[in-house]
N, C-alpha and C positions, 0 to 999 in steps of 0.2 A: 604343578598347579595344586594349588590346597583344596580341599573339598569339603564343604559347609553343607549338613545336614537339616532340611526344614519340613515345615508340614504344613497343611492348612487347615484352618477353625472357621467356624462362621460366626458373626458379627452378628448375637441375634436381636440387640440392643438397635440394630438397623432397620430391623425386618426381615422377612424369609430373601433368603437369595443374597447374600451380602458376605465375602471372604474375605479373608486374608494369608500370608506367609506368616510364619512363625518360625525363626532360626531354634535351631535346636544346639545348643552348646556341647562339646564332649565333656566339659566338665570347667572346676575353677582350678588356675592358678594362684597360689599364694603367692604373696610378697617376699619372702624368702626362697620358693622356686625360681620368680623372674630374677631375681638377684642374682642365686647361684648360673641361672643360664648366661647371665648377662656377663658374667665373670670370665666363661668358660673362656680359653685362648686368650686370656690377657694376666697380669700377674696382678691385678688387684682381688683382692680377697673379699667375696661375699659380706664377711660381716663387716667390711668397711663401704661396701658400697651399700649395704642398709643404711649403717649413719648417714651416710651421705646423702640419698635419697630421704629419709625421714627427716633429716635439718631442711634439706630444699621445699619439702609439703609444708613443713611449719612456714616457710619462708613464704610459699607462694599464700598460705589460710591467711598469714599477719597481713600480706599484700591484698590481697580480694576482699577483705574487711573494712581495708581505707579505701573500699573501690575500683581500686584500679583493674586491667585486665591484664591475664598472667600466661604468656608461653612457654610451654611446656614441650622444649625439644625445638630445633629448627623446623619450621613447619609440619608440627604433628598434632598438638591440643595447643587449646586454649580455654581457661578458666576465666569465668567472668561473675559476680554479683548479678542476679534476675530477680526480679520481681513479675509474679503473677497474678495479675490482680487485673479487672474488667467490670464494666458496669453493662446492663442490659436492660434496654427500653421493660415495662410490663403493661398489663393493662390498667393500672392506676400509677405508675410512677413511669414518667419519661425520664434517659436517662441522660444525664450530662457531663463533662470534662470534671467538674468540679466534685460528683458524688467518686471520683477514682483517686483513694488514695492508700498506702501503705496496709491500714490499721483492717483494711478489707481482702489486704491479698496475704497473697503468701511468698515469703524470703526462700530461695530457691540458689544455688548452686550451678551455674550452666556451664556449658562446655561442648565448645566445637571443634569438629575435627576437620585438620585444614582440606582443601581439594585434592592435594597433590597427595596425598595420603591415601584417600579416599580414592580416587582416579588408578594408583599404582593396585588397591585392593582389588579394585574390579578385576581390572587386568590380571589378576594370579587367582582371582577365586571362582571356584567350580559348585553350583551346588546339586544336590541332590534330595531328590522329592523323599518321604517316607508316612506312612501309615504312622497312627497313633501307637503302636507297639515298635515301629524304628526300623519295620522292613518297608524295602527300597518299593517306590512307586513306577511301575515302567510309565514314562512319558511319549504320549504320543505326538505333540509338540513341542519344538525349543522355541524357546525366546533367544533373538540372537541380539549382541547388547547394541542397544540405538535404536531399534526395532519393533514398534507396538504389535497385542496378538489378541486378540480376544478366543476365547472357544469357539469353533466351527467356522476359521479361516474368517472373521468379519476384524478389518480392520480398525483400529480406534483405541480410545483408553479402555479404562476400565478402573476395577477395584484395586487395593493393594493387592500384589504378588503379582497380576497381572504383567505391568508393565514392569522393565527394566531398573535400579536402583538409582537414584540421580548422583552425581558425583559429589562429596559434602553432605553433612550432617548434622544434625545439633540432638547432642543426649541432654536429658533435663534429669537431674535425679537428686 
């Protein structure tokens, strides 16, 4: 089981009393590390499977341009065009279908990652609490997955890191 290192922060943009998780990364792989990993035990050779991957990115950019949406691996990503953009009532302007368009939002890049991805992650991943310097936090409660917990045994939600991770995703970036 893999073991994912996180810590928590407070939301103070909320008010006092408001947390969250924050994954902590051991670090980045480059494009050329996943390459060469992904080489290892088969006889294609790294700097072809870069080509290869770099012609499919352009492939999928030309495709998400015209629109369309773009899978990436049998049920693993999915690339799509997003637009963010929202209108909101104020005290002088009520707001309507009509003030929501393009020239107000902003051209965004989405991308979801499927269930069954997500679903197999849970299943192999272990995490682990840590202090702002990266030493381990003894937990006096687990969350078991399925399972809500609030601090001092009261059942129910709660904030983020509280509860359990849902299965599926959407990164925006």
């Amino acid at each position: 089981m893999a073991r994912v290192k996180y810590t928590v922060r407070e939301n103070k943009k909320l008010g006092k009393h408001s947390f969250y998780a924050v994954p902590i990364p051991n670090d980045t792989l480059t494009f050329a590390e996943l390459c060469r990993e992904a080489c290892d035990n088969t006889s294609i050779e790294p700097s072809i499977m870069q080509a290869a991957v770099t012609d499919f990115m352009k492939v999928v950019q030309r495709n998400v341009l015209k629109g369309f949406r773009c899978n990436l691996g049998d049920k693993f990503l999915t690339v799509y065009p997003n637009l963010q953009c929202s209108v909101k009532d104020t005290d002088k302007v009520t707001a309507t279908a009509k003030m929501v368009n393009a020239a107000n939002g902003r051209s965004r890049l989405g991308c979801t990652v499927s269930i069954k991805f997500s679903q197999q992650f849970a299943a192999e991943v272990s995490w682990q609490k840590v202090d702002n310097r990266g030493v381990a936090i003894e937990e006096d409660n687990i969350v078991e997955e399925g399972k809500e917990h609030q601090p001092g045994g009261k059942p129910g939600g709660g904030g983020a890191g509280v509860n359990p991770p849902l299965p599926g995703g959407t990164v925006e970036g």
